[in-house]
N, C-alpha and C positions, 0 to 999 in steps of 0.2 A: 475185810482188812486189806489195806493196802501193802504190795511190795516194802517200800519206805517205812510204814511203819514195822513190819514184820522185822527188818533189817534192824532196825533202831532196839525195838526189843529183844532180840539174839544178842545184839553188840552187847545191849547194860546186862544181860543174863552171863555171857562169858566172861566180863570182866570181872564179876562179883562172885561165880561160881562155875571158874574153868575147866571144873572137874563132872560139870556136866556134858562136855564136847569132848572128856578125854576116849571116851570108845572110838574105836575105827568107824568111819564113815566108808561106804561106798562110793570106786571112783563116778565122778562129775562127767554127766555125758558130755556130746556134741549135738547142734541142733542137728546135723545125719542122722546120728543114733536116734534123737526123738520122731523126726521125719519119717526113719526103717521103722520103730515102730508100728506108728499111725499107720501106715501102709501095709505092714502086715497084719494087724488086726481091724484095718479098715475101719476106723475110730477116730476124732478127733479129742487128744486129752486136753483138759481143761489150760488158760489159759498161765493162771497163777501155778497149777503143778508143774506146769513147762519151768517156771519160774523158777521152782524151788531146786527142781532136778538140774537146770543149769546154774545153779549156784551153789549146790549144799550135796550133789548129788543122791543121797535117801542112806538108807540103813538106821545106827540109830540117831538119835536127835534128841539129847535131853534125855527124859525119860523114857520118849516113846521111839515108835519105828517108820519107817513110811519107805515101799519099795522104791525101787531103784528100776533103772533102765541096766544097771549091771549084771550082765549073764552069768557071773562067775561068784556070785554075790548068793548069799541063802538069803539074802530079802528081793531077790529079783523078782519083777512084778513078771515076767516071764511063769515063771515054774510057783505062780502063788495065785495064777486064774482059772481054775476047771470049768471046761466048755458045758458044763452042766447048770451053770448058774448062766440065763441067759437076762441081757441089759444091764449087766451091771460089769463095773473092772475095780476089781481090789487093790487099792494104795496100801491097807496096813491091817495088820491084824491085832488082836489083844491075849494072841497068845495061851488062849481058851478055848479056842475052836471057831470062834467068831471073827467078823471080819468089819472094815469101815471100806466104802465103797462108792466110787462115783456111778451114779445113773446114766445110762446111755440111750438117749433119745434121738432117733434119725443120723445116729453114727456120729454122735457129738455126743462127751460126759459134759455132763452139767457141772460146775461147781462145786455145789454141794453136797458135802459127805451123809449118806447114810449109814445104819449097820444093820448087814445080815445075821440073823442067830441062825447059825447052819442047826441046830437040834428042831427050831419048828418050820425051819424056810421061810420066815419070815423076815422082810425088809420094813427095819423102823426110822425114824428122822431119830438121828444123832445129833441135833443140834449145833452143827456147824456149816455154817456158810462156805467155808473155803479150808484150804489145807493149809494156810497159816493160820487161822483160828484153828482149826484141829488140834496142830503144831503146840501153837503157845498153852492152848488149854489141858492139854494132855503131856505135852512133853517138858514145857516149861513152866508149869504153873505154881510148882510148888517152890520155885525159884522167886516169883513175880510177888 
C-alpha cells in the first residue's frame, strides 16, 4: 500500500470515527532521531515505517499499537527489542506476549511484517506487506 493511499484511508476513518485517534499518540520524531537510531542499532528501518513514524509518530493507532522512536513512551521500540531475538526488530506487539516484526537481512528490515510467538520461538508470515497494511487491517479495520 501506498503512502497516499494509507493517508486517504486514515483521513475517511477519522472523520467518520474520531474517536478512534482520541488516545494519545507518541511524539512525532525527527529524520535525526530516525538516523540516531539506524546508527545505533546499525539497521536500516523500512522505508514506509520511516514514513509512518514522521507523520503519525507510533503508540496507539485505531485499535492497534506500533512503536515509536519515542524514549519516554511505553511503546518505545527502544525498551520493546531483547538482544535475544536475533534478525528481527519489533514494531508492535498484540499484547499476549507475542510480537509483529520486521526481518532484518544484511542490516536492512525488509517491509514486511512477520509474527514471533515468543512461547515456541517461532517466526510465521503475518500477512502483511507493509505497516500501513498492518495498520489499516488491525488498527482500523473494523472502522473500514
Amino acid at each position: 500500500m501506498d503512502f497516499d493511499t494509507f493517508k486517504e484511508i486514515v483521513g475517511t476513518v477519522k472523520t467518520k470515527y474520531p474517536h478512534f485517534f482520541e488516545l494519545e499518540h507518541d511524539k512525532i520524531p525527527t529524520m535525526k532521531d530516525v538516523i540516531a537510531f539506524q546508527e545505533q542499532y546499525q539497521i536500516s528501518l523500512p522505508e514506509k515505517y520511516i514514513q509512518f513514524l514522521l507523520n503519525f509518530g507510533g503508540g496507539y493507532f485505531g485499535s492497534a499499537i506500533v512503536y515509536s522512536l519515542d524514549k519516554n513512551s511505553y511503546f518505545s521500540i527502544y525498551s520493546h527489542n531483547p538482544a535475544k531475538v536475533e534478525n528481527l526488530l519489533f514494531m508492535a506487539d498484540n499484547e499476549c506476549g507475542d510480537y509483529y516484526a520486521f526481518q532484518i537481512e544484511n542490516g536492512k528490515c525488509r517491509e514486511e511484517i512477520v509474527f514471533y510467538d515468543h512461547d515456541s520461538n517461532a517466526i510465521e508470515e503475518a500477512g502483511f506487506s507493509d505497516v500501513f497494511e498492518y495498520l489499516v487491517k488491525t488498527g482500523l479495520c473494523s472502522a473500514i
